[in-house]
N, C-alpha and C positions, 0 to 999 in steps of 0.2 A: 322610908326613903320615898320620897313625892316625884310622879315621875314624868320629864320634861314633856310640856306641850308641842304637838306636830301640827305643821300646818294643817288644814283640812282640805276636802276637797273643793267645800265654797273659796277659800280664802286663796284658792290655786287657781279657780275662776276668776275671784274678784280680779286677779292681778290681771288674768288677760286683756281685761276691759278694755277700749279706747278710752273712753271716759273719767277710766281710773290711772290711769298715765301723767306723768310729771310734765308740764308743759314748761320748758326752759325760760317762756318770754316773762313767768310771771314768778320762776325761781325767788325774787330778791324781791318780792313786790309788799312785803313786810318793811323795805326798808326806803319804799318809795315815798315820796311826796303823794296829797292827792289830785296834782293835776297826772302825773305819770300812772300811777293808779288806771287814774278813767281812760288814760292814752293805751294801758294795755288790756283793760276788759275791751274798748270800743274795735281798735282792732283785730281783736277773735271777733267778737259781734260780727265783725265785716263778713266773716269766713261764711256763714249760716247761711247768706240767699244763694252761694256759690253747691253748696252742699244737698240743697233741696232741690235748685234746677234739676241735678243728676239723678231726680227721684221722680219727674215729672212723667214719666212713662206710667210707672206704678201707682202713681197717684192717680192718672188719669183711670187705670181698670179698676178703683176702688170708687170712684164718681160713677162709674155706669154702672157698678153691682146695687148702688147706694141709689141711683134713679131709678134702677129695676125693680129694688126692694117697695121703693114709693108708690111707682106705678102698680104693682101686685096688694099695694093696701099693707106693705110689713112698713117696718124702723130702723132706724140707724142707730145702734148703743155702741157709745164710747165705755171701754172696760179700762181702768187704771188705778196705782196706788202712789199716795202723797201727790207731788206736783204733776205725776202724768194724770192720776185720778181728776184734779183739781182742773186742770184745762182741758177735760173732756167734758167736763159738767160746766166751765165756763163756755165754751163753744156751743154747746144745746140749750144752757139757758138763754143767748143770745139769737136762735131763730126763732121765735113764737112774734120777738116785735121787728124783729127786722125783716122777716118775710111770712109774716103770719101763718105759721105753720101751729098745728095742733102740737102741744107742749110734750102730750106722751109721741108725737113723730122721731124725733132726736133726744135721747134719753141718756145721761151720763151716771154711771157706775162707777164708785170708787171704794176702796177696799178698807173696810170699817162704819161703812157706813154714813150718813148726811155728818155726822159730829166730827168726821175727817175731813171735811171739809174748812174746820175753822180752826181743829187742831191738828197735828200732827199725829198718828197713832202707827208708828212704823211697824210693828209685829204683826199689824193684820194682813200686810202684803206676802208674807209668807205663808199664808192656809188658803193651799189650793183646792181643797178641799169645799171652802167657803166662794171661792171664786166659781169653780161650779154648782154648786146651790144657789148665785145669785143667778143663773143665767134662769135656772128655773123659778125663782123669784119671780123674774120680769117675762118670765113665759114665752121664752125665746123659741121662734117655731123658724122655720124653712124659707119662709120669705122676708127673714130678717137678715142684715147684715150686723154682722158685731165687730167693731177694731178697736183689736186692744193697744195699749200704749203702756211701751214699758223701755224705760231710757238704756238699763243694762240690757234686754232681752231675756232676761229669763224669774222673773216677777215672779212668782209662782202663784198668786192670784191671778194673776192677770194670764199665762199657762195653762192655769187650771178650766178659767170660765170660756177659752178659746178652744180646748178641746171640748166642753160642754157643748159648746154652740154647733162644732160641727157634730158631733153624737144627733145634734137634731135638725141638721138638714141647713143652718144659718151659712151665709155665706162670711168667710171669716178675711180679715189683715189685721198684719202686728206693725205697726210704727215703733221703729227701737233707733237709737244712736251707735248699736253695739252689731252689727252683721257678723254674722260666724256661728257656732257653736248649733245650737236645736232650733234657731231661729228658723233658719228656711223651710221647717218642715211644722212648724206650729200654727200659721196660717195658710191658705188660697194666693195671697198677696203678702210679700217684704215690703215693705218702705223706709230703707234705713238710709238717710242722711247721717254721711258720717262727718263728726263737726270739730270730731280732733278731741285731746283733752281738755279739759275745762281750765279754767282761769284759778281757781281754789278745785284741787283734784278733787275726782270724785262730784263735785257741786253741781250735778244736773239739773238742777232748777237755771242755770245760766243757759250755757248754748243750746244743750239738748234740749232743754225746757225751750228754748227761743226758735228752734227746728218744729218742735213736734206745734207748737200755737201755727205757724205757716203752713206745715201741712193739715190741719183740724180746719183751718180757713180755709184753705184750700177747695177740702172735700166739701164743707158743706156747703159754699161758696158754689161753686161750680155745678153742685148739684141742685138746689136750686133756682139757678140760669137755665139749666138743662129743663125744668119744670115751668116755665113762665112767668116764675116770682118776678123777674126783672123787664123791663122796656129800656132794651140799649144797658146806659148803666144806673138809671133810676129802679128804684125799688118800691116798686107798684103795688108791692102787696103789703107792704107795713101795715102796722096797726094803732091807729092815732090813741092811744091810752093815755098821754102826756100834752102840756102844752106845746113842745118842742116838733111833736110828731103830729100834732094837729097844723102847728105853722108851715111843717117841711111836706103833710100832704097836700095843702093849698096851693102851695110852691112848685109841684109838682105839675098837680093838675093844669097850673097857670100856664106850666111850660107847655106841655104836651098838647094840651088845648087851645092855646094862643087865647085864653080869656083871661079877664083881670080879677084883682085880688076877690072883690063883694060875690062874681059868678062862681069863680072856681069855688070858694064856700057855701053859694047854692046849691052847687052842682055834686057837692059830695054831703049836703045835708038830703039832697032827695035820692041820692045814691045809699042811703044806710051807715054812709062814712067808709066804703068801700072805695078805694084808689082807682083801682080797674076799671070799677064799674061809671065811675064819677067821669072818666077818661073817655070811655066806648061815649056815652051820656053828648058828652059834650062834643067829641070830635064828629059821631055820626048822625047830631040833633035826632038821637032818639030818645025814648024813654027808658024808664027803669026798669020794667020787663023786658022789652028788645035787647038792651046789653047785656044783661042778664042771660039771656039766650043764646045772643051774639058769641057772648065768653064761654057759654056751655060748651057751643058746638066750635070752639076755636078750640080745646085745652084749656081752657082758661090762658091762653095767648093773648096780650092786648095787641101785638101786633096784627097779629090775622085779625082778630074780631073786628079791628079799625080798618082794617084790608077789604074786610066784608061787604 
């Protein structure tokens, strides 16, 4: 006699979920047209920037752990599995050209590996085990910060490499869609925007997924502004590696400088191809040592150094 299945303890969790909640608006939405379709994904859409305002306190003490970390010479490792893994590694490939930061500065960790990246491998978010082995992997020491992302809150990679990090001194936050349960007590910092159930339940790759990309923006975003990477809302420190990024530091330069298209291109060919320096160059007609100097002793500030 075969003997009936009980629920389990996960599947008693699962159900707590936010995330994993039936959301009424999109009941029948099998049975919609697809302009109503897009009328009820877009409106949950709406819900998101309402969700993360409310989160804008905690975000803000994860940018000054995250400046501190920078200032001290640590990193910023994003820890996640499937789509949270995935937009932690999209968010840290994104600052080396947009604010010329050293590529190992902001480091994204996902659970299975670079090959979950392009496929799916959902088993591996479950060995917490491996989630603290990669923190040693990446050689996680005291003047790092490490936030994990985990849309239910309780990822057990993502768990795992979060008590790692603090075992060695890392300053740690968990970014979740799901507040409750072990959460508060797994990192330093919570930041959980909560976004309601999802549109297709369960489907975190939609709001949560569209929560945790604002707040990843967010942090690095803000952190470095807080470092000098930016003049106002130009992004001084880019890295011209493209034709696109060689037009937009020209463009740049023209603005801040008040010179024309041929200078601003001199001015950042005897600059190194440096923004900052092409800028100090040209606003305080000095040379390429003097700015250089200028931005030493500024922070690398283009504002002070121009002030100077």
């Amino acid at each position: 006699m075969s003997r009936k299945p009980r629920p389990t303890p996960l599947f008693a969790e699962l159900s707590s979920l936010v995330t994993e909640g039936a959301l009424p608006e999109s009941s029948q939405i099998d049975l919609a047209e697809t302009p109503e379709v897009l009328r009820v994904i877009h409106a949950e859409d709406r819900r998101v920037p309402a969700a993360v305002e409310a989160c804008l306190s905690e975000i803000a003490q994860v940018v000054d752990a995250v400046v501190t970390s920078f200032d001290r010479g640590g990193r910023l490792l994003y820890v996640g599995a499937g789509t949270s893994g995935r937009l932690g590694i999209l968010d840290a490939a994104e600052c080396p050209p947009t604010f010329g930061t050293d590529p190992r500065e902001v480091v994204g960790v996902i659970a299975g590996g670079a090959e979950s990246v392009f496929r799916a491998q959902e088993g591996a978010e479950d060995d917490a085990a491996a989630g603290g082995a990669s923190m040693d992997e990446h050689s996680v020491e005291a003047r790092d910060t490490v936030v994990g992302i985990a849309a239910s809150r309780r990822t057990p990679f993502v768990l795992g490499a979060l008590s790692r990090a603090r075992e060695l001194g890392a300053g740690t936050a968990l970014v979740t869609c799901n507040p409750g349960g072990d959460a508060q007590d797994a990192a330093d910092v919570l930041i959980a925007p909560v976004v309601g159930p999802e549109v297709i339940s369960g489907s975190t790759r939609m709001k949560a997924g569209t929560a945790t990309k604002l707040v990843l923006n967010m942090i690095t975003t803000a952190a470095m502004i807080r470092r000098g990477k930016t003049l106002g809302n130009l992004m001084v420190d880019l890295r011209p590696g493209s034709e696109k990024l060689i037009e937009r530091s020209r463009r740049i330069v023209m603005e801040v400088a008040g010179v024309g298209y041929e200078e601003a291109a001199g001015l950042l060919q005897d600059a190194e191809g440096s923004v900052k320096v092409a800028i100090v160059m040209g606003v305080a007609s000095v040379g390429l040592a003097e700015a250089k100097e200028r931005l030493a002793r500024a922070g690398g500030f283009v504002r002070r150094a121009m002030e100077a």
